[in-house]
C-alpha positions in Angstrom: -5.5 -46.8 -24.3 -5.9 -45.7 -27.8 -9.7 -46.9 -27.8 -10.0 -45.1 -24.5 -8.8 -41.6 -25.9 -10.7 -42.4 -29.2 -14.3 -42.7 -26.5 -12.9 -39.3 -25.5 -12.7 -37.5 -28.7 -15.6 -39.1 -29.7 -18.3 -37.4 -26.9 -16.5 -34.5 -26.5 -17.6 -34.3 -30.4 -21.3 -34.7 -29.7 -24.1 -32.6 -30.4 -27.3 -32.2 -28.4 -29.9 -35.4 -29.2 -32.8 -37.0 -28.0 -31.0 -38.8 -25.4 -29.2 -35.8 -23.9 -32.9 -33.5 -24.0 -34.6 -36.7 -22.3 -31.7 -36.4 -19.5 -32.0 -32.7 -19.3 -35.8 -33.2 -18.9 -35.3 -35.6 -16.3 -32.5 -33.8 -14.2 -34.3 -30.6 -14.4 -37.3 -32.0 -13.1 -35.6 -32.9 -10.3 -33.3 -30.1 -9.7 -37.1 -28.2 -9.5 -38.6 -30.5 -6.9 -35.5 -30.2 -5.0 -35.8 -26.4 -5.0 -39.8 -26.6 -4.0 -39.3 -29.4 -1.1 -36.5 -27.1 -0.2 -38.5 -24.1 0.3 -41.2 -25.7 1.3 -40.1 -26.2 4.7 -40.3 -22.5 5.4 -44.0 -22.8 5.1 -44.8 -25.5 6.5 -42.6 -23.9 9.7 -44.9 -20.9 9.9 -48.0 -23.1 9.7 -47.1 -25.6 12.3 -46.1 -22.4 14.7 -49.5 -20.4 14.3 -51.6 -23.5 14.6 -49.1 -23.9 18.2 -48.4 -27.4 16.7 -44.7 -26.2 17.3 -42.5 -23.6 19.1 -39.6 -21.3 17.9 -37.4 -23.6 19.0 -38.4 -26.3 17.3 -38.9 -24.7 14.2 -35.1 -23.5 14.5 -34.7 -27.4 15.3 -36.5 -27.9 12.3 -34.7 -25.5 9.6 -31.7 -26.2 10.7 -32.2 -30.1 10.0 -32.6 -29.5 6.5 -29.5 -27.3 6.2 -27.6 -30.2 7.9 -29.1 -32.7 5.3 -28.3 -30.4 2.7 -24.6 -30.5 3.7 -24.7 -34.1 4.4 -26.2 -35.2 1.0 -23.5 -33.4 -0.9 -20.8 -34.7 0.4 -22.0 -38.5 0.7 -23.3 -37.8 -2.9 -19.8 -37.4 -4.2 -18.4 -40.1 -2.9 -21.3 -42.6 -4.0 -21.1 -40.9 -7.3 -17.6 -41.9 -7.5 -17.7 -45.6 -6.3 -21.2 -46.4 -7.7 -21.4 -44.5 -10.1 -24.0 -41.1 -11.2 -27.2 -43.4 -12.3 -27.0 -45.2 -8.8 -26.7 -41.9 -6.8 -29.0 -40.2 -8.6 -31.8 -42.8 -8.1 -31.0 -43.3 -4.2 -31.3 -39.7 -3.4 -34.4 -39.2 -4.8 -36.0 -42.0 -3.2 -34.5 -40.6 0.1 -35.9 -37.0 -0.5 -39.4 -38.3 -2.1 -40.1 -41.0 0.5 -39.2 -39.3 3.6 -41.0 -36.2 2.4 -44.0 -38.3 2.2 -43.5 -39.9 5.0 -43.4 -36.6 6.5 -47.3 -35.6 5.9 -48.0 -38.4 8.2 -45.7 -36.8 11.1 -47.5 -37.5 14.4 -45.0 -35.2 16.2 -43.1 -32.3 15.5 -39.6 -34.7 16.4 -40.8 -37.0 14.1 -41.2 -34.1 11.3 -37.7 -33.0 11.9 -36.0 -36.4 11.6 -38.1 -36.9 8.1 -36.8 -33.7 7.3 -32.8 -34.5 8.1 -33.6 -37.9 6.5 -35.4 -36.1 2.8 -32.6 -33.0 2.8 -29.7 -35.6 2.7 -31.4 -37.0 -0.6 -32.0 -33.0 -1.3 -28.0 -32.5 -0.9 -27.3 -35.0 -3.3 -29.6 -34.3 -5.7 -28.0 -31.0 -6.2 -24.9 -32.3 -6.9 -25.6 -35.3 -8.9 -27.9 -33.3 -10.9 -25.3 -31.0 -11.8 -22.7 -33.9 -12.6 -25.1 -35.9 -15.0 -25.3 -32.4 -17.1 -21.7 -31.5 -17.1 -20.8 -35.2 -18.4 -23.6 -35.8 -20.8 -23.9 -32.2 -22.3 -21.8 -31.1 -25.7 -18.9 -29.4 -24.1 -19.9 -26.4 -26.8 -22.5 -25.5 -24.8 -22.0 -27.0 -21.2 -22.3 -23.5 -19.9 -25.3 -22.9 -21.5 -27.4 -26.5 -20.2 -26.2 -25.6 -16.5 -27.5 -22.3 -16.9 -30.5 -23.3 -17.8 -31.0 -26.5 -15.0 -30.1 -23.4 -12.3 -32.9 -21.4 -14.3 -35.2 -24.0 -13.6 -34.2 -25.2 -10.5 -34.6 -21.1 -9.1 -38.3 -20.8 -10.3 -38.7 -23.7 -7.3 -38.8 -21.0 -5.0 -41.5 -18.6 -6.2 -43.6 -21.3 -7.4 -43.7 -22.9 -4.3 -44.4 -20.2 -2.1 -47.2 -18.7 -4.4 -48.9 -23.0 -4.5 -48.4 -23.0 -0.4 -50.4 -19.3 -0.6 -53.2 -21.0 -2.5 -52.9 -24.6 -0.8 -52.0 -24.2 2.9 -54.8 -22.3 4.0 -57.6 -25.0 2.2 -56.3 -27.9 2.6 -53.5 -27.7 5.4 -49.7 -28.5 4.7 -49.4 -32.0 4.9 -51.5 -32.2 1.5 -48.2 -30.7 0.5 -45.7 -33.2 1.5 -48.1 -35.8 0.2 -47.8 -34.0 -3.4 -44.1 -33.8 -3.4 -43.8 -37.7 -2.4 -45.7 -38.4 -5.4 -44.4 -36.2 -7.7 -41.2 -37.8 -7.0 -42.2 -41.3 -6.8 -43.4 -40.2 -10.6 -40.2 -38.9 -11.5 -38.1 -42.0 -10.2 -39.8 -44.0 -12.2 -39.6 -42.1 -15.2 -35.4 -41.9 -14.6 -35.4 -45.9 -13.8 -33.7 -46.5 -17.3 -31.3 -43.7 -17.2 -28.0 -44.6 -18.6 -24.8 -44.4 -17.0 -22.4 -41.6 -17.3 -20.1 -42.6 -20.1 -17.4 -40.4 -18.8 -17.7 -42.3 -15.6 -17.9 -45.9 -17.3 -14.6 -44.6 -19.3 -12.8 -44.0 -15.9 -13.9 -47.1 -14.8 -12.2 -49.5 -17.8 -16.1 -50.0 -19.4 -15.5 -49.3 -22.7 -17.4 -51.3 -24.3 -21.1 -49.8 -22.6 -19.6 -46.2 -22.7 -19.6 -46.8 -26.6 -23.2 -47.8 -26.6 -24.2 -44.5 -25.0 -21.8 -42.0 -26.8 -23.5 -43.8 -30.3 -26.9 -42.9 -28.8 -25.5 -39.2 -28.3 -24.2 -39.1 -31.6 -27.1 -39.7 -33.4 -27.6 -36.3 -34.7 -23.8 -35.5 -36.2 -20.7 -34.6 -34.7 -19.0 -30.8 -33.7 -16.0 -30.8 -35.9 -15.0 -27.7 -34.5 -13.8 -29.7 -31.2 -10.5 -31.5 -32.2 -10.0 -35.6 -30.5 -6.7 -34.4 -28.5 -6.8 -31.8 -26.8 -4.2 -28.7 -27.0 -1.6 -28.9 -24.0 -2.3 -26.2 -21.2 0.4 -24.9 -19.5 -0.9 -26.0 -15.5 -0.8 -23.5 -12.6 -1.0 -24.9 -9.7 -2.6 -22.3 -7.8 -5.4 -21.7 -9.6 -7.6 -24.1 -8.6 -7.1 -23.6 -5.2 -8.1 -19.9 -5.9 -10.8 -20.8 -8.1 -12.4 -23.4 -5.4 -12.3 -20.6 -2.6 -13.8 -18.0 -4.9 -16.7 -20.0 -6.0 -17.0 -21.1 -1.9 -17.3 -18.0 -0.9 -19.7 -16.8 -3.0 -22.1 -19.5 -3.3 -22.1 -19.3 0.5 -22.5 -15.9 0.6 -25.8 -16.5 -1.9 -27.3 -19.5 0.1 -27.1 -18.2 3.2 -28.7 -15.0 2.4 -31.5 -16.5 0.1 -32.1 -19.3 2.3 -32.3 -17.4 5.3 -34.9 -14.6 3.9 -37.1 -17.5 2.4 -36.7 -20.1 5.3 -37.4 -17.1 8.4 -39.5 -14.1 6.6 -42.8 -16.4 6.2 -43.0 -16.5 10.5 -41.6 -13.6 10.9 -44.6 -11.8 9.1 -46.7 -14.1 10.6 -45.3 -13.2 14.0 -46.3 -9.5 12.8 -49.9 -10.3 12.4 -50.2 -10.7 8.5 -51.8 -14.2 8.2 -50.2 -17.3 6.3 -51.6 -16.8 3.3 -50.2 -13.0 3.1 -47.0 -13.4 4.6 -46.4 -16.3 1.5 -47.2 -14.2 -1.2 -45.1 -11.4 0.0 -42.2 -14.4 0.0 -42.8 -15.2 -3.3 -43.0 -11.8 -4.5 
């Protein structure tokens, strides 16, 4: 037990190092092409309806696949995360989003589109919240705050950057060039993360001391925070607060989606529907 809380102490102590801005690297990369294979569905849905490939009804079909995925993939994520462990999640889901988005260019059907697209957002859902778990547990908890901040900054520039490459792409080249990108980009990126360690937190609550302390020496190869004491000061616990702080956060990040998501999943074919071609109607997206 006391080798356990010493593990403790020990990375809550660390400062940022090569290992911790090679994991950032690699779970921002990610977080980015999960934001542009996200967004990327609403132009691929206004393409597919003006070149009468599809209908409204199954580009509603196809949206609202990906939202499902979305939700699907965060919750199995957790629960993987959990058992298996973050390195083990975090390579499954982007195999799932990267090879069915791949997959995808090839669609001979719109049906066929829409299951790839239910099948890449559950690897989309997950990669959200593994993404965010690798940085909480890896980063110095000095400045936690400040490395998720900048993974969301990252991740949010997915969205004008895709829409303003789909602008510039779609209308040459056609959009399945664009699912064929994003499947290699991530088969890249998998390959690069392959030798990603383990959580140490998560090998600590798992009784594997002994590899935890391999990684937390890698972390601590540029000096220690003394600032952060090894045992922590006792909080007084209200029970209620959590429960308050969950449905906060719930409702708000809701609230964000599903008005962001919503303007950049429908405004592309609606402007279409208005007569301002593909091309226009994504630029005035991404602006």
């Amino acid at each position: 037990m006391e080798r356990q809380i010493s593990l403790q102490g020990r990375i809550d102590r660390t400062k940022e190092s090569p290992l911790f801005y090679e994991i950032f690297a690699l779970v921002a990369g990610g977080m980015f092409l999960d934001a542009v294979d996200v967004y990327l569905a609403s132009a691929v849905a206004t393409t597919v309806l003006k070149d009468n490939w599809s209908t409204l009804q199954l580009n509603s079909y196809f949206l609202s696949s990906g939202f499902l995925g979305l939700f699907l993939g965060s919750i199995i994520a957790g629960f993987i995360g959990d058992l298996k462990g973050r390195r083990v999640a975090y390579q499954i889901n982007l195999l799932l989003f990267g090879g069915f988005t791949f997959l995808g260019a090839f669609a001979p059907n719109m049906w066929f589109l829409i299951f790839c697209r239910l099948m890449s957002s559950v690897g989309l859902g997950s990669e959200i919240v593994t993404g965010y778990s690798m940085i909480n547990e890896f980063a110095p908890i000095h400045s936690r705050g400040k490395w998720c901040a900048t993974t969301s900054l990252v991740a949010n520039c997915g969205a004008p950057i895709t829409m303003i490459l789909c602008s510039a792409v779609i209308p040459r080249f056609g959009w399945r060039v664009m699912f064929m990108g994003v499947g290699i980009v991530a088969a890249v990126l998998w390959y690069l993360r392959r030798n990603i360690p383990e959580s140490p937190r998560w090998l600590m609550a798992h009784g594997r001391q002994a590899e935890a302390k391999e990684i937390i020496e890698r972390l601590e190869v540029n000096g220690v925070n003394d600032d952060v004491t090894e045992t922590p000061k006792k909080r007084e616990v209200v029970h209620h607060s959590l429960g308050i702080s969950l449905f906060v956060a719930t409702v708000a990040a809701s609230a964000t989606i599903i008005c962001q998501y919503t303007f950049t999943s429908w405004v592309p074919t609606l402007l279409s529907n208005r007569g301002i071609n593909i091309s226009g109607s994504l630029w005035l997206s991404a602006s």
